[in-house]
C-alpha positions as CSV (number, residue, x, y, z in Angstrom):
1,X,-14.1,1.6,-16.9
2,X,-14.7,-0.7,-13.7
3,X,-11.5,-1.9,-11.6
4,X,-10.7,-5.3,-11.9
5,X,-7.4,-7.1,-10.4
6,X,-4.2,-5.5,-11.1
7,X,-1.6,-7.3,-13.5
8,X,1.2,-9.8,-12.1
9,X,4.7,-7.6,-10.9
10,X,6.7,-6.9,-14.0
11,X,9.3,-9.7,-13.6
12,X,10.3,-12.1,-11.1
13,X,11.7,-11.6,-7.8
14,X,15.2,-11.9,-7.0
15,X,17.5,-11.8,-4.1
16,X,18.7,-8.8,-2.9
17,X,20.7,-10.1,0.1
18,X,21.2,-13.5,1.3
19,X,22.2,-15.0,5.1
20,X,22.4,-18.5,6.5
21,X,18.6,-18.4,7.3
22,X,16.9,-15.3,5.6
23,X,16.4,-14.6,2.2
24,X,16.1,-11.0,0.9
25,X,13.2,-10.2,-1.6
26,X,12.7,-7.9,-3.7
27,X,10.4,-7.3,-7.4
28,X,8.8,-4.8,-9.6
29,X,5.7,-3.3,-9.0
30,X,2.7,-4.4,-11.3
31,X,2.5,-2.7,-15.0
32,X,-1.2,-2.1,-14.7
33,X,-3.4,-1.9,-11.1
34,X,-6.3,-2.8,-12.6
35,X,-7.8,0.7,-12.3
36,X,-7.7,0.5,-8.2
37,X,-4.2,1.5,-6.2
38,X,-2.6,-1.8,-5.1
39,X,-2.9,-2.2,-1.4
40,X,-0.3,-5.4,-0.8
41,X,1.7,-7.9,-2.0
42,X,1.4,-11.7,-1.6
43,X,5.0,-13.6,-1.8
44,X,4.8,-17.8,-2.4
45,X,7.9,-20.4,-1.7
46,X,8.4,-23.5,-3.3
47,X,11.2,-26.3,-2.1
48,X,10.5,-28.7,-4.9
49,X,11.2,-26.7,-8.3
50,X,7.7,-25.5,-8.4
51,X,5.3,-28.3,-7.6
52,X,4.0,-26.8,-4.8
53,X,3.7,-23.5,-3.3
54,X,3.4,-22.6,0.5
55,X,1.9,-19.0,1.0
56,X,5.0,-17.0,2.7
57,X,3.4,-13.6,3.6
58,X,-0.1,-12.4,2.9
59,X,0.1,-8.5,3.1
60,X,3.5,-7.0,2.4
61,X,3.2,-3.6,1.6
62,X,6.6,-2.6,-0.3
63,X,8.3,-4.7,-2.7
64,X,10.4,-6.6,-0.8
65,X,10.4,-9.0,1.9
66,X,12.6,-11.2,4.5
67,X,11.9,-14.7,4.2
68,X,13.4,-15.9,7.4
69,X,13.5,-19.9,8.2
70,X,15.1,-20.9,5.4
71,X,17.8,-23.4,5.6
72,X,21.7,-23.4,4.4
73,X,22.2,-25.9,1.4
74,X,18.6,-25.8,0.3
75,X,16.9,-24.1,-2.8
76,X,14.2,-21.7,-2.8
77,X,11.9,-20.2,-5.5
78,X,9.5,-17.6,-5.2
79,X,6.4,-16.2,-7.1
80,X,4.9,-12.6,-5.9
81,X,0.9,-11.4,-6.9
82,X,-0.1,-8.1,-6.4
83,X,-3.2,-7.1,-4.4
84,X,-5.9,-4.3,-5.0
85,X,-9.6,-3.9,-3.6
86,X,-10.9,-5.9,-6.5
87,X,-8.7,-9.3,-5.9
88,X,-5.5,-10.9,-6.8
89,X,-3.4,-10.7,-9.7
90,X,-1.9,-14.0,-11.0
91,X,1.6,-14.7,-9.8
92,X,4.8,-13.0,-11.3
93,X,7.3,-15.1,-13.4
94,X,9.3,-17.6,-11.1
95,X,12.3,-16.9,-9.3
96,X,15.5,-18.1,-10.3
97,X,16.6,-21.3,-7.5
98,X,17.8,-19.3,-4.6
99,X,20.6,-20.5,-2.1
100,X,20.9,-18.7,1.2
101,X,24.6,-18.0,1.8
102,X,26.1,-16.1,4.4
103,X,27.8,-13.2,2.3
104,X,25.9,-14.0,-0.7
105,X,24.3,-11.2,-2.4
106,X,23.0,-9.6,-5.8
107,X,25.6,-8.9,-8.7
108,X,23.9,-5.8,-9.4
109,X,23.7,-4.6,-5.8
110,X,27.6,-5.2,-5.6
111,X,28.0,-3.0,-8.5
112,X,25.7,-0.2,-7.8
113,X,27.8,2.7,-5.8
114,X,26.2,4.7,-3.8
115,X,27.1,7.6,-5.6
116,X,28.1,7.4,-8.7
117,X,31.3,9.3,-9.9
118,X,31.1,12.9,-10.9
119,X,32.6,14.3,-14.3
120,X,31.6,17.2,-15.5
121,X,29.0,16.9,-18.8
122,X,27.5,18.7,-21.2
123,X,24.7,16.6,-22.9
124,X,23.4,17.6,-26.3
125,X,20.2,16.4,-27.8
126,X,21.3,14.0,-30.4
127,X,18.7,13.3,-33.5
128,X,19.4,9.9,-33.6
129,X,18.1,6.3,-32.6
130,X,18.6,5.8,-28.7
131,X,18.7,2.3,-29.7
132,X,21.9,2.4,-31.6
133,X,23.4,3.2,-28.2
134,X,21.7,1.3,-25.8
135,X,20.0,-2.3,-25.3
136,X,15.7,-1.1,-24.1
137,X,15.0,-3.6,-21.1
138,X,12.4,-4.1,-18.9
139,X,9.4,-1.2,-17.9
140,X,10.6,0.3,-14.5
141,X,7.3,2.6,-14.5
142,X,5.2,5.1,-16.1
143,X,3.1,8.5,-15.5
144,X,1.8,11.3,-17.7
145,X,5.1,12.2,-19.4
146,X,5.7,8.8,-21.0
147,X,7.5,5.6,-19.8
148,X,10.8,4.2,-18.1
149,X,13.2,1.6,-18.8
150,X,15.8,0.1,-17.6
151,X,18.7,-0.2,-20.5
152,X,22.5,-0.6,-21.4
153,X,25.0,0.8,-22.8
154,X,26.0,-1.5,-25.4
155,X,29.6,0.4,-25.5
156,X,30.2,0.4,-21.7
157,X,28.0,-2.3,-20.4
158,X,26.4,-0.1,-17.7
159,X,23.0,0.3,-16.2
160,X,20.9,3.3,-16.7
161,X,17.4,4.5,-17.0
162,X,15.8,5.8,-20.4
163,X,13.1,7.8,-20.2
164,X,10.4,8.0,-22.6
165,X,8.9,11.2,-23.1
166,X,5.8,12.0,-26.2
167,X,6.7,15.7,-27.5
168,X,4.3,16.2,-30.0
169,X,4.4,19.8,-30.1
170,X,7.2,22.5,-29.7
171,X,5.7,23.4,-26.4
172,X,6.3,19.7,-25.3
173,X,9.9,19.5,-27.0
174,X,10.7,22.9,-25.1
175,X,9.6,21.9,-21.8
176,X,12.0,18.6,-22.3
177,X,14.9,20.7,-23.2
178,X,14.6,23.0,-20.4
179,X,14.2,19.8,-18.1
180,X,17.9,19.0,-19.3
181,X,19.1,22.3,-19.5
182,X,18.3,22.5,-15.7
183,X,19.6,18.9,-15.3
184,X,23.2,20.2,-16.7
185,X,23.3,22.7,-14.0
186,X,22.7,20.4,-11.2
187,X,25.6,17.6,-10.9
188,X,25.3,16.4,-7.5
189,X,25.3,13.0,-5.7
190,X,22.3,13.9,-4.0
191,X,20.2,14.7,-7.2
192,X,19.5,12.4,-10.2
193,X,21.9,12.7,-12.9
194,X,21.0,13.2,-16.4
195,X,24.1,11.2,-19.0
196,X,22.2,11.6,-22.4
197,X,19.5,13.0,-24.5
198,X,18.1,11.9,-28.1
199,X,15.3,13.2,-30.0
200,X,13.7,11.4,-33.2
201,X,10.5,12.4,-34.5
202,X,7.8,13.1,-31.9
203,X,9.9,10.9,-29.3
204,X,12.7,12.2,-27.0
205,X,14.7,10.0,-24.7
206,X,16.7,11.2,-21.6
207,X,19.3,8.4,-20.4
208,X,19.3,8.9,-16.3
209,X,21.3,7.3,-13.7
210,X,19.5,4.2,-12.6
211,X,18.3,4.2,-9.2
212,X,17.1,1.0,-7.7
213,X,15.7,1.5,-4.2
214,X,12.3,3.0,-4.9
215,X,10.3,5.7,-3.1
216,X,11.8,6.9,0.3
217,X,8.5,6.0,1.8
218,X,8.2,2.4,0.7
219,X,11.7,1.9,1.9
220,X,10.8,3.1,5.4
221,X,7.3,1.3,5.9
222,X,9.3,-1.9,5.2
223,X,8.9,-4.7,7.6
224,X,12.5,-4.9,8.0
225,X,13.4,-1.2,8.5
226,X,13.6,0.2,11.6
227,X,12.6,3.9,11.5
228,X,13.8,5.8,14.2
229,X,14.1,9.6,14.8
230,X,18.1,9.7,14.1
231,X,17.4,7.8,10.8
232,X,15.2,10.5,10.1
233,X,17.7,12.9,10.7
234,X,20.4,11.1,8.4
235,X,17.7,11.4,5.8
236,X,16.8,15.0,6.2
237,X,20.5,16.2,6.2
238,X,21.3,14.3,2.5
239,X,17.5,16.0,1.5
240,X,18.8,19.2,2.4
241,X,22.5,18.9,1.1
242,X,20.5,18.1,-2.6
243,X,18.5,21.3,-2.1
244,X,21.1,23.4,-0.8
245,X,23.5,22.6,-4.0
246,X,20.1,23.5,-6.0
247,X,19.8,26.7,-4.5
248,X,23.6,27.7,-4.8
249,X,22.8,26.8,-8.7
250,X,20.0,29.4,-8.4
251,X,17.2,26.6,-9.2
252,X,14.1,26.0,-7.0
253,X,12.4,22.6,-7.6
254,X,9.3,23.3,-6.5
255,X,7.7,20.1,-6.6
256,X,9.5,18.7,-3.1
257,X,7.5,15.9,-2.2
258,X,8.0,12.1,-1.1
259,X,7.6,10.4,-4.5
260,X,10.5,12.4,-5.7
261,X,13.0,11.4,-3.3
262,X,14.2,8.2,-4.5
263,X,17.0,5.4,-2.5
264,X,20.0,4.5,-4.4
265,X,19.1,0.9,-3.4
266,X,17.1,-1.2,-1.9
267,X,18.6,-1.8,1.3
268,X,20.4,1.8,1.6
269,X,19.7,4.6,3.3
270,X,21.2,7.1,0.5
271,X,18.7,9.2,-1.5
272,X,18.7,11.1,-4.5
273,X,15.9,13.7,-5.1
274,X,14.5,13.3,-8.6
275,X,12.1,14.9,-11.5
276,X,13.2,18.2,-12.0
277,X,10.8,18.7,-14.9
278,X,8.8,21.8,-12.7
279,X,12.1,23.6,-11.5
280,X,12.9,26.9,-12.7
281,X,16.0,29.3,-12.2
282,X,15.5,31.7,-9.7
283,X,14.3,35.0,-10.5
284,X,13.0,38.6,-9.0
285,X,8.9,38.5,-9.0
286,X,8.5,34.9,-10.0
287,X,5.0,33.5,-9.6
288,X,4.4,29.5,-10.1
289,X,0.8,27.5,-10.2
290,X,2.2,24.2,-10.0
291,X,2.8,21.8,-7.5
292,X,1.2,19.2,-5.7
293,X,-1.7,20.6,-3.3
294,X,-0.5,18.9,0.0
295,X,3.2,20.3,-0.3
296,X,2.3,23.6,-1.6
297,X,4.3,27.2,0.1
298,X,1.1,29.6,0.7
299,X,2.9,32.1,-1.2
300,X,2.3,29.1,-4.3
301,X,-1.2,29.1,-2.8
302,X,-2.0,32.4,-3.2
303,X,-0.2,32.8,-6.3
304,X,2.6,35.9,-4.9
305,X,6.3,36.1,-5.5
306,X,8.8,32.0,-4.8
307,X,11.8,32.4,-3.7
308,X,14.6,29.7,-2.0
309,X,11.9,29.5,0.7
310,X,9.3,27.6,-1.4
311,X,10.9,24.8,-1.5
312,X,12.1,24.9,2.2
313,X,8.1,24.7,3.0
314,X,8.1,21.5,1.5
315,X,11.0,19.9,3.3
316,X,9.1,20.9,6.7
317,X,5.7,19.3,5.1
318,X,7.9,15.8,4.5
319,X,10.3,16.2,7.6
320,X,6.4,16.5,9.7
321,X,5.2,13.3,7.5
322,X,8.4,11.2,8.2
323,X,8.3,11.5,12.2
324,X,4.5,11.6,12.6
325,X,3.0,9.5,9.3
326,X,0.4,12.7,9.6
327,X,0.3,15.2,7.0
328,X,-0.1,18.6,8.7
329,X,-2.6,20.2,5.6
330,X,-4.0,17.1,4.2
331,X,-7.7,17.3,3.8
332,X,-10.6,15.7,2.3
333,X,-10.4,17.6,-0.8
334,X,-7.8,19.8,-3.1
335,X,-10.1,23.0,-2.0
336,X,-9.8,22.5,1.8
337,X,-5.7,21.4,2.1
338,X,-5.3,24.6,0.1
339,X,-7.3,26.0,3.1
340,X,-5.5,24.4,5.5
341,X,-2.2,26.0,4.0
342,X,-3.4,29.4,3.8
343,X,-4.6,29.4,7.5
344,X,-1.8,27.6,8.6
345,X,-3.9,24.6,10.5
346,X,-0.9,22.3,11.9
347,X,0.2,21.2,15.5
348,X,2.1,18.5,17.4
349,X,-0.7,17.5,19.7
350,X,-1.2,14.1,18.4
351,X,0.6,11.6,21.2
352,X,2.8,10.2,18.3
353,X,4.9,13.7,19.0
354,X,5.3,12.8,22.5
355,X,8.3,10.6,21.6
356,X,9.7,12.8,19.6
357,X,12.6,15.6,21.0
358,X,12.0,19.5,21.0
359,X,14.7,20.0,18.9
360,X,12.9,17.9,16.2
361,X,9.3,20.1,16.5
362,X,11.7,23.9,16.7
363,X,13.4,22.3,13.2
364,X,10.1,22.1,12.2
365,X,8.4,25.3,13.5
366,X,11.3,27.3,11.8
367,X,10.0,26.0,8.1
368,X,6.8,25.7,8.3
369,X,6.3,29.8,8.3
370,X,4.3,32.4,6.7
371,X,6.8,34.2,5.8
372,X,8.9,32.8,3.3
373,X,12.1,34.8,4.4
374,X,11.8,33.8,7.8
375,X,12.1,30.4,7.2
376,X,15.3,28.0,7.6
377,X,17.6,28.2,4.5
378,X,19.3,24.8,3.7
379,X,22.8,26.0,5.3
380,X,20.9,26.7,8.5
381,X,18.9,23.5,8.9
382,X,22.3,21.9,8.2
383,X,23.9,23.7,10.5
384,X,20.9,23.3,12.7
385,X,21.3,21.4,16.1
386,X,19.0,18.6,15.9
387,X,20.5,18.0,12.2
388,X,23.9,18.1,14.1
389,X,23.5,16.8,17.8
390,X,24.3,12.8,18.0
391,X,21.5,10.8,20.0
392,X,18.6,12.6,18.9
393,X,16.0,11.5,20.3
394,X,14.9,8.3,22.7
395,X,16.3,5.7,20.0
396,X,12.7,4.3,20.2
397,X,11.2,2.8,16.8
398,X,8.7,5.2,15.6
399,X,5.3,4.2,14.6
400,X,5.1,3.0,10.8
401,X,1.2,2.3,10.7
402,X,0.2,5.7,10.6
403,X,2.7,6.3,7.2
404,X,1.5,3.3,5.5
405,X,-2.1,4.6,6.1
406,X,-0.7,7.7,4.8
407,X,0.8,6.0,1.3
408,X,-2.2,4.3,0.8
409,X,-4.5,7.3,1.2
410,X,-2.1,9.2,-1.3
411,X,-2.1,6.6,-3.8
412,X,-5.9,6.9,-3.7
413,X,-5.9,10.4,-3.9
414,X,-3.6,10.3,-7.3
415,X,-5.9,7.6,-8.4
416,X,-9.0,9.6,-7.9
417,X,-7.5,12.8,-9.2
418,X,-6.1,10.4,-12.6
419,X,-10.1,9.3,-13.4
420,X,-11.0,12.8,-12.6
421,X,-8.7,14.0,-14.9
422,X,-9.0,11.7,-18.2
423,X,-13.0,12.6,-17.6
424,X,-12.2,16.0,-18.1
425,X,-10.4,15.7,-21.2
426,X,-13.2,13.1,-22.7
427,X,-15.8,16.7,-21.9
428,X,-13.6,18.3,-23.9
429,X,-13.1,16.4,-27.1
C-alpha cells in the first residue's frame, strides 16, 4: 500500500502549563501515519475564536510546544497537523480558549504524582467485562499486541491505562498471564505498575498506571528542554534504581531500550521503565532470542547463557545514545549491528565526546564489556562516582540534533522492519 499523509493528532491540544506570556502545549500523536513515520508537527493560533489562523511553529518535533508572546487577559486557541514525507494531515480538533495565567496549569497535571503510592497487590484475572469497572476513553497508542486507552475507574474516579491485548490461542493467553505474573513481582516507583487484569473471550485487558510524559527521548529533543550531562546523570541513576529492584526480584527485562522508558509527565524529569512482556525470572543456563538488534548483550547475539549482565549492556547502549545522540552498533542493516556487537565496534572519538567528563566515558567502558560478569551491576553504577559526584561535567547544553536524527532514523527502521514483516506473513498465507 503507498504512504499518503498521516491522520490529524488524536484530540486536541491543551495546556500543560501556563505563564504571563507563554503557553505550554501539548497533544497526542496521530492514530495512523499514513504508512510513512511522522517527521514534525505544525501548531496554528487563533485570537478571534477560530476565524483565522496564524502558523505558530512549522517543524516541532515532539508533541508539545512553548508558545511564547502571548499576552495576559487574552484567549488563545490552537489546532496541531502532523507531518510525514508525503504531506500534511488536516488539523486536530480545536483547543479549548486558553488564558495565560501566571500559576495557571493543567487539572490533570496537578493531580498526577510523581509516584504513585505503593500498596502491596495481588491482581487476579477476572472473567468479566472491563467495562463494568471502568469508563474506555480516548486511543493513547497501539503496536503488535493490541491497543491502549486511557480510562476511569467509575468507583474511584482515577486515571489509568487499559491495555488491549488479542489472545486467541492459549500460547497468547499464557504469555499475558506471565506478563502479570512478572508485573506482581515488581512494585516499584521506577517501573510501570500493573492494578488489574480481565479476561472475556479471546480479549484480555491489563489496567496500568497512566503515565503521561511520553518516550524519554521526545521529552529530551524538546525545544524547551535543556539536556545537559548532569540531567543525564539524574536520569540514569532512577534507570538504574528500576533495574536494580528488578534484579533483587530475580527478573531480567531484557528488552532495555529508549521506547520503554517512559516520563511520568510531560514536563518531569521522573521515569518509569515499562513493557515487561519479554522479561523472565532469572535462571542457571538461560538462553534468550529476543530483543531489539541495536540494544542486544553479545552473549543474546550469539545465543549463550543471560544473566543480570544483559540487561546492564543495554543501559550502557542508552546511557552512550543520551550523551552523544550516536548509537555505538547501529548499522545499515539488522545483519551488520549484530556484527558490530559481536566485534565490539564502539569509541568516543566523535568531537561530541570532547565535552563530556572521563568519568562519564569509564561509566560507560565498564558496561559495555564482553564479559557479561565483568560488567557494572546496578548497585555499582549507583554507587559509581560520576552517578554520585555533584557538577558533572562543564554544565554545557549538549547537542540535541544528532538524537533527533537518531529518533527519526529509528522510527524509520521500525517502519521498514513493520512492511517487512506483514510481507512476510502475506508469503505465508
Amino acid at each position: 500500500m503507498p504512504a499518503e499523509p498521516p491522520e490529524p493528532p488524536a484530540d486536541k491540544p491543551f495546556a500543560a502549563k501556563c505563564t504571563k506570556d507563554t503557553i505550554n502545549l501539548v497533544w497526542a500523536g496521530t492514530t495512523y501515519d499514513g504508512g510513512s513515520i511522522v517527521t514534525g508537527y505544525m501548531v496554528e493560533m487563533s485570537e478571534d475564536g477560530g476565524k483565522k489562523w496564524k502558523n505558530v511553529a512549522k517543524d516541532v518535533f515532539s508533541t508539545s510546544y512553548a508558545c511564547k508572546g502571548v499576552t495576559e487577559g487574552k484567549k488563545y486557541q490552537f489546532r496541531v497537523s502532523c507531518i510525514n514525507a508525503k504531506g500534511k494531515s488536516k488539523p486536530s480538533a480545536i483547543s479549548d480558549p486558553i488564558e495565560p495565567c501566571e500559576g495557571d496549569a493543567d487539572k490533570d497535571e496537578e493531580n498526577e504524582p510523581d509516584e504513585a503510592a505503593f500498596e502491596p497487590r495481588d491482581v487476579k484475572v477476572q472473567n468479566k467485562d472491563v467495562k463494568e469497572f471502568y469508563e474506555i476513553r480516548e486511543e493513547l497508542g497501539r503496536g503488535k499486541f493490541g491497543t491502549v486507552n486511557k480510562c476511569i475507574a467509575k468507583e474511584s474516579k482515577k486515571t489509568w491505562a487499559a491495555k488491549f491485548i488479542k489472545a486467541e490461542k492459549p500460547a497468547d493467553k499464557e504469555e499475558v498471564e506471565h506478563e502479570i505474573e512478572i508485573m506482581m513481582i515488581l512494585q516499584h516507583p521506577k517501573l510501570l505498575q500493573l492494578y488489574d487484569a480481565f479476561a472475556t473471550g479471546s480479549n484480555m485487558v491489563m489496567i496500568l498506571e497512566y503515565v503521561s510524559g511520553g518516550e524519554l527521548f521526545d521529552r529530551v529533543v524538546d525545544e524547551e528542554f535543556e539536556l545537559t550531562e548532569a540531567v543525564v546523570v539524574f536520569l540514569m541513576r532512577q534507570i538504574c534504581e528500576g533495574v536494580k529492584f528488578m534484579h533483587e526480584k530475580g527478573v531480567l527485562h531484557l528488552d532495555m531500550k529508549p521506547e520503554n522508558i517512559l516520563c511520568v509527565r510531560k514536563n518531569s524529569n521522573k521515569i518509569k521503565i515499562i513493557d515487561f512482556g519479554l522479561a523472565q525470572k532469572y535462571t542457571k543456563n538461560l538462553q534468550v532470542s529476543c530483543g531489539t538488534p541495536e540494544f542486544l548483550a553479545p552473549e543474546v547475539v550469539s545465543y549463550d547463557d543471560v544473566a543480570y549482565g544483559t540487561d546492564m549492556w543495554s543501559v550502557g547502549v542508552i546511557c552512550y545514545i543520551l550523551l552523544s545522540g550516536f548509537s555505538p552498533f547501529m548499522g545499515d542493516n539488522e545483519g551488520e549491528t549484530m556484527s558490530n556487537i559481536l566485534k565490539l565496534e564502539w569509541d568516543f572519538e566523535d568531537e561530541c565526546f570532547d565535552e563530556i567528563s572521563d568519568l562519564a566515558k569509564q561509566f560507560i567502558e565498564n558496561l559495555l564489556v564482553e564479559e557479561k560478569n565483568d560488567r557494572l551491576t546496578c548497585p555499582q553504577c549507583l554507587e559509581s562516582e560520576w552517578l554520585t559526584k555533584k557538577g558533572v561535567g562543564t554544565g554545557a547544553a549538549l547537542s540535541k540534533a544528532r538524537l533527533k536524527k537518531y529518533i527519526i532514523k529509528r522510527r524509520w527502521q521500525k517502519a521498514f522492519n513493520a512492511v517487512r514483516a506483514m510481507i512476510r506473513v502475506k508469503r505465508i498465507i
